[in-house]
C-alpha positions in Angstrom: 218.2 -118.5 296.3 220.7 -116.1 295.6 221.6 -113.9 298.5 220.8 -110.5 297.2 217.5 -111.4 296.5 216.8 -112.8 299.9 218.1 -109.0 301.3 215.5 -107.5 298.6 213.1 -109.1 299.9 213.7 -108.9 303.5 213.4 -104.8 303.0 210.7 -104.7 301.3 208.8 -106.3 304.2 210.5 -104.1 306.6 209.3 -101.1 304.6 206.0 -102.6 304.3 204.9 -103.3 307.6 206.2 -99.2 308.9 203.8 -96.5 308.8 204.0 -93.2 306.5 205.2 -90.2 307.8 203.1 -88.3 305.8 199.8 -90.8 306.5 201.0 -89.8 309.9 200.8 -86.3 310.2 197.4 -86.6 308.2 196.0 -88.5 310.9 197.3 -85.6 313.6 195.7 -82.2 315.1 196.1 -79.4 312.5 197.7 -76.3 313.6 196.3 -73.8 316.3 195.4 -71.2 314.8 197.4 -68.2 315.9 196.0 -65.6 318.7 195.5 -62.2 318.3 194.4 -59.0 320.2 191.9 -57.2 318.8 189.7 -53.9 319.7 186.0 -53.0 318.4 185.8 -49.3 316.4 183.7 -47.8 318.5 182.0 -43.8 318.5 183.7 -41.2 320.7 182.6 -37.8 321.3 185.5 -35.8 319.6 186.3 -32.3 319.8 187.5 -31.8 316.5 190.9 -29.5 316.0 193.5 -28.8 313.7 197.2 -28.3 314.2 198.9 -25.5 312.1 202.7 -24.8 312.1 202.3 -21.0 313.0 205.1 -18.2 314.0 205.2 -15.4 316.6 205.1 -12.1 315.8 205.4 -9.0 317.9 202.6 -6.3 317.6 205.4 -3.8 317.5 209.1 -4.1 316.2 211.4 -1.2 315.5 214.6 -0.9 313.7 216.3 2.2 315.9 217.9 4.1 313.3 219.1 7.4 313.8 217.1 10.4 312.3 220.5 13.0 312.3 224.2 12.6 312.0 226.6 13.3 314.2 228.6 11.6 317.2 227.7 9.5 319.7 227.5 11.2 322.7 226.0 8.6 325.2 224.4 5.2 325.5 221.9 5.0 328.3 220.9 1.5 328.1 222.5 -2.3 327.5 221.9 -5.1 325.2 218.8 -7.1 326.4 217.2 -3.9 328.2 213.3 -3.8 328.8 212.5 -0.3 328.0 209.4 2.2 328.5 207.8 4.3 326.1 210.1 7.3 325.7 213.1 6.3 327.8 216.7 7.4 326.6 218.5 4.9 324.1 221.2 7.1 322.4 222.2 10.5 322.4 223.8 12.2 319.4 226.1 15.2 320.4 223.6 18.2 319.5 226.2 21.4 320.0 225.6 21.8 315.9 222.2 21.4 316.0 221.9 23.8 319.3 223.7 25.8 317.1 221.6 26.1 314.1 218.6 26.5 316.6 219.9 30.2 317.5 220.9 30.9 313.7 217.3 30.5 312.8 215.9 32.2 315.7 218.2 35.0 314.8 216.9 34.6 311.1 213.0 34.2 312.4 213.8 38.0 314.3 215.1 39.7 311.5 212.4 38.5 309.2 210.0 39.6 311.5 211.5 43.6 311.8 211.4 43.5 308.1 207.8 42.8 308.4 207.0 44.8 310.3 209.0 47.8 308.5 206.8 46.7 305.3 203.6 47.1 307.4 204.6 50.5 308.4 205.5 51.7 304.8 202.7 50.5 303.5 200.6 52.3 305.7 202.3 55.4 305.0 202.0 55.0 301.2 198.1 54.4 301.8 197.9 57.9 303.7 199.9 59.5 300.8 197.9 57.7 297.8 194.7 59.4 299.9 196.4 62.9 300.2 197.2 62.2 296.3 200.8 63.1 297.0 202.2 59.7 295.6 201.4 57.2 292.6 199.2 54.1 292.9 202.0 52.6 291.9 204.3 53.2 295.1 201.2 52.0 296.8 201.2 48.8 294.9 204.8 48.4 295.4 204.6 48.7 299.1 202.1 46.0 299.7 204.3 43.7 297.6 207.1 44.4 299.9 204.7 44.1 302.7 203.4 40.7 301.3 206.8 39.5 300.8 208.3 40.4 304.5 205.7 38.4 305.7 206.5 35.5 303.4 209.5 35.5 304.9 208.6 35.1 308.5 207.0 32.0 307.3 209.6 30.7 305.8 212.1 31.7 309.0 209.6 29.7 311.1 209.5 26.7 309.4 213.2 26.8 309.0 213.4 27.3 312.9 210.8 24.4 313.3 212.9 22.1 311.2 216.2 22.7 312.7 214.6 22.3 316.4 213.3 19.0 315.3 216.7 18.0 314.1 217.6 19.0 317.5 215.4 16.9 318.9 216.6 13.8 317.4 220.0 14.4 318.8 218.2 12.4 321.5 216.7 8.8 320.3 213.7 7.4 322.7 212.1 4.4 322.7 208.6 4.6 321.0 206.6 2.1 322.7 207.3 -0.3 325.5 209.6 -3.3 325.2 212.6 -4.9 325.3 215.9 -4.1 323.3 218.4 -6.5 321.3 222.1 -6.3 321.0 223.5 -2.3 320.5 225.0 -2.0 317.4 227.0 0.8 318.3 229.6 2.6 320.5 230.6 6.1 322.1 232.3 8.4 319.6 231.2 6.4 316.8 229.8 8.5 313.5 226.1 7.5 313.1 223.7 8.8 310.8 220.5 7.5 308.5 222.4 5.3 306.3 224.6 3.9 309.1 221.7 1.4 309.6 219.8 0.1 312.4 221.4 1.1 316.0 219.4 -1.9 317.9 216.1 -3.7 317.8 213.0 -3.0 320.3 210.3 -5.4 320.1 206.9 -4.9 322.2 206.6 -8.5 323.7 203.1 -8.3 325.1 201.0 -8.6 323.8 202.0 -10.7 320.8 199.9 -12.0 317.9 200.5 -15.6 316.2 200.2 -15.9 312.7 198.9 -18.9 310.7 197.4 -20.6 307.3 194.3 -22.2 307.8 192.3 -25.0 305.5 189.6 -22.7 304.3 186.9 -25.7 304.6 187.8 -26.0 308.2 187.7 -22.3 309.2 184.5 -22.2 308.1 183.3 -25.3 309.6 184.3 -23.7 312.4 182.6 -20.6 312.0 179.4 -22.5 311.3 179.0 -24.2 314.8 180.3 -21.1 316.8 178.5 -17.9 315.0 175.1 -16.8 316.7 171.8 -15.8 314.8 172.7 -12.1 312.8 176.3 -12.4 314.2 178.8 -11.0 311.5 181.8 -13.2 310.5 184.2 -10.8 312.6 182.7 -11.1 315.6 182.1 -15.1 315.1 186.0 -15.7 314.7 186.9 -13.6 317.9 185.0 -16.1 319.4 187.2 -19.2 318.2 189.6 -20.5 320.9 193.2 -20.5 319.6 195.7 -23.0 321.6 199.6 -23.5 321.3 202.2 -26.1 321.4 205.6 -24.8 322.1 209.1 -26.2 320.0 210.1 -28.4 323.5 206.4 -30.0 322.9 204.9 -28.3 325.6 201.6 -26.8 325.9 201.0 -22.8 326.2 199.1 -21.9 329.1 196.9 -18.7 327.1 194.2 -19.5 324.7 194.3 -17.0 322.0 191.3 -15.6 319.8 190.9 -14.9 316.1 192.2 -10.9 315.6 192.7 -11.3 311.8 191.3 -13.5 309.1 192.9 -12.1 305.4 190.3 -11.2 302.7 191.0 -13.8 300.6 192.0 -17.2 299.8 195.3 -18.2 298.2 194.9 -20.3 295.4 197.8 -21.9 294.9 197.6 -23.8 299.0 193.4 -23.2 299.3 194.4 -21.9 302.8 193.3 -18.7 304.4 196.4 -16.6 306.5 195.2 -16.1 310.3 196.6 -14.1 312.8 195.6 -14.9 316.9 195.9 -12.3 319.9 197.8 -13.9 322.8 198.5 -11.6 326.0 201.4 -13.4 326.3 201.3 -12.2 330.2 204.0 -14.2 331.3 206.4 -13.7 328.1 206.7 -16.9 327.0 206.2 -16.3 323.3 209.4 -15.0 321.7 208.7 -12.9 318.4 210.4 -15.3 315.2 209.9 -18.7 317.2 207.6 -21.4 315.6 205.3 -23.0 317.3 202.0 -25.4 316.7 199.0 -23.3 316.4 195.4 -25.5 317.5 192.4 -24.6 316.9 189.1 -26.3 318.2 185.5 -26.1 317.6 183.8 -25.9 320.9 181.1 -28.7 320.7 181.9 -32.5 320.6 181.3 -34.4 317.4 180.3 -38.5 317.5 183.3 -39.5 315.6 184.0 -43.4 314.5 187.7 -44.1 316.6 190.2 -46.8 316.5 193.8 -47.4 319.1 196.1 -46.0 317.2 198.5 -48.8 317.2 195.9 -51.0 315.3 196.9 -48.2 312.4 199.7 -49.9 310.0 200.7 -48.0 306.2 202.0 -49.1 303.0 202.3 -47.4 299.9 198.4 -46.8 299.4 198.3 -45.1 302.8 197.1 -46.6 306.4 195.6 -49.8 306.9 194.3 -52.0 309.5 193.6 -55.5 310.1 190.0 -56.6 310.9 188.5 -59.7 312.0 185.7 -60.8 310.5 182.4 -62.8 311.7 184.6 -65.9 309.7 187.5 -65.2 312.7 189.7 -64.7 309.1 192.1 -61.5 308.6 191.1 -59.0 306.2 192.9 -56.1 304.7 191.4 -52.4 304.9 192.6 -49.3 303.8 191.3 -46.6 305.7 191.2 -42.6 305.8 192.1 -41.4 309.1 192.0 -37.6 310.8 192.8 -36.5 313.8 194.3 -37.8 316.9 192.5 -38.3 320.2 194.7 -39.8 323.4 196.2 -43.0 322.2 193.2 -42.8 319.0 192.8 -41.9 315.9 189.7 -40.8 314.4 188.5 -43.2 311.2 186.8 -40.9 308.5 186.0 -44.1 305.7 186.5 -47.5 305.8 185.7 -49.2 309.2 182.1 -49.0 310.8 181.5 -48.9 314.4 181.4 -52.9 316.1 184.1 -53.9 313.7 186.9 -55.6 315.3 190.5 -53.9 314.4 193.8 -56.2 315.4 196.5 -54.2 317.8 198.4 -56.7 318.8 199.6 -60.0 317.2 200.1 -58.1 313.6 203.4 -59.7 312.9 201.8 -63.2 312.8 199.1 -63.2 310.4 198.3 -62.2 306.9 195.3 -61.3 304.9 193.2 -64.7 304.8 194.4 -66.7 307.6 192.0 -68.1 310.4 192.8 -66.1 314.1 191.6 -66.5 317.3 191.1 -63.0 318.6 190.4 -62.1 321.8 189.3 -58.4 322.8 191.9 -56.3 324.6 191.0 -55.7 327.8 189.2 -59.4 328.6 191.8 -60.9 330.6 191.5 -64.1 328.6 
């Protein structure tokens, strides 16, 4: 036999007589399936809020422009200074104002004598109208004159007035409590109305906060607060207003409701707020943004999930849930607010369901787990 066939057949024994991989791995254990942790949607007693980006505003800001022209004489305060109603700022040299003062005081005399010449003629022209001796007609022209002096009393005593009020902007005041920004202005320098603002005061207590809010939930809100016959003003001073600062601290003041606008815009459906804050300790700087809360003041039963169980794609969030097969199933969800380390689930999930938070990476829709509930220690 030739020797190539005797090889042949040699190897085809060989091959014969050793197993199949693949009748191998048919015959071994399958796969475990992969382990996840999982937590069950459950209902939580939520107080239900919304966040609003909001900015502070002062109940008071003045531009401190002067009312006169003239010099500056004197600056009695620095950049930065807090300030009490009608405390010295800036004085504007008054010697031309003073001035004018004694010009229409002189002017306010003379008119006066004049009157008071024109009162005594016309009381002489009276007597000699009765005696017949004169004309009706001097008569008449008497008590013009007389009419006409005292015209011009009036007019001397509103000049007066005027030019003492221009004397009394010579020195600027502050009108209200506060604190200043940076002076604008220096000694000897020529000010005047349209030299523009000389510094900033703003009043920074108390201070109000002002804010858009979803029209549906403001009046969600004033639905569980308002009492029987209450009118909507009083109802939303009753609503408590919170704070988060820009460092993503929390405010230590809870605000109220002041203002609620008369209408809603229709282009954002959103309603413009504005809350009181004392702002005792001042904190709130007027222009700074901060987060503007506000919270109904009874607990809901709302459906909640951890947060981390929470995944998105371009439909919006999603979890993963484990069903009653122990397979993986897809849903999307609609979720609202946050609560701790939860979020609140609005559609999609019922309470009992089992949500996966840990584990995500190795499984897909379809595939078997083995899911053990967070917390169990197993």
């Amino acid at each position: 036999m030739p020797r190539r066939l005797v090889l042949g057949l040699v190897l085809v024994l060989v091959l014969s007589l050793a197993p199949w991989p693949s009748t191998a791995r048919a015959q071994g254990t399958p796969p475990a399936a992969p382990r996840v942790m999982v937590a069950a949607a459950v209902m939580q007693d939520v107080v239900q809020d919304a966040s609003f980006i909001g900015r502070v505003e002062a109940v008071d800001s003045a531009a401190i422009v002067p009312r006169v022209s003239g010099f500056v004489r004197n600056i009695a305060v620095r950049d930065g200074a807090a300030v009490q109603a009608g405390d010295l700022l800036v004085e504007v040299e008054p010697d031309q104002y003073a001035a004018t003062v004694a010009m229409r005081r002189a002017e306010l005399s003379s008119a006066e004598a004049n009157r008071a010449l024109a009162e005594v003629e016309l009381a002489r022209r009276r007597e000699l109208v009765a005696r017949q001796a004169v004309a009706q007609s001097e008569l008449d022209v008497a008590q013009a004159n007389a009419q006409a002096a005292a015209a011009a009393v009036q007019a001397a005593q509103a000049a007066l007035q005027m030019a003492e009020l221009d004397l009394g902007y010579t020195r600027i005041t502050a009108p209200f409590d506060g604190r200043l920004g940076r002076i604008a202005v220096s000694l000897g320098e020529l000010v005047g109305p349209g030299t523009g603002a000389l510094m900033t005061l703003v009043r920074e207590a108390p201070v109000f906060v002002r804010f858009s809010l979803d029209e549906r939930q403001f009046y969600d809100t004033l639905a569980q607060v308002a009492a029987e016959g209450e009118d909507i003003g009083a109802t939303a001073a009753r609503i408590d207003v919170t704070l988060r600062l820009p460092n993503g601290g929390d405010f230590d003041e809870t605000g109220r409701i002041a203002f609620g606008d008369n209408r809603v815009d229709p282009t954002t459906g959103t309603l413009a707020i504005r809350a009181d804050f004392a702002n005792a300790d001042r904190r709130l700087v007027d222009g700074a943004f901060v987060t503007a809360r506000l919270a109904q003041r009874d607990p809901v039963p709302m459906l909640t999930i951890p947060q981390a169980a929470v995944q998105r794609d371009q439909t919006g969030p999603f979890v993963l849930v484990v069903g009653s097969e122990q397979t993986v199933e897809q849903r999307h969800v609609d979720t609202g607010q946050q609560v701790g380390t939860s979020v609140v689930v609005t559609d999609g999930l019922r309470a009992g369901e089992a949500v996966i938070v840990e584990g995500l990476q190795r499984v897909r829709p379809g595939v078997p787990v083995e899911a053990i509930f967070a917390g169990s220690g197993n």
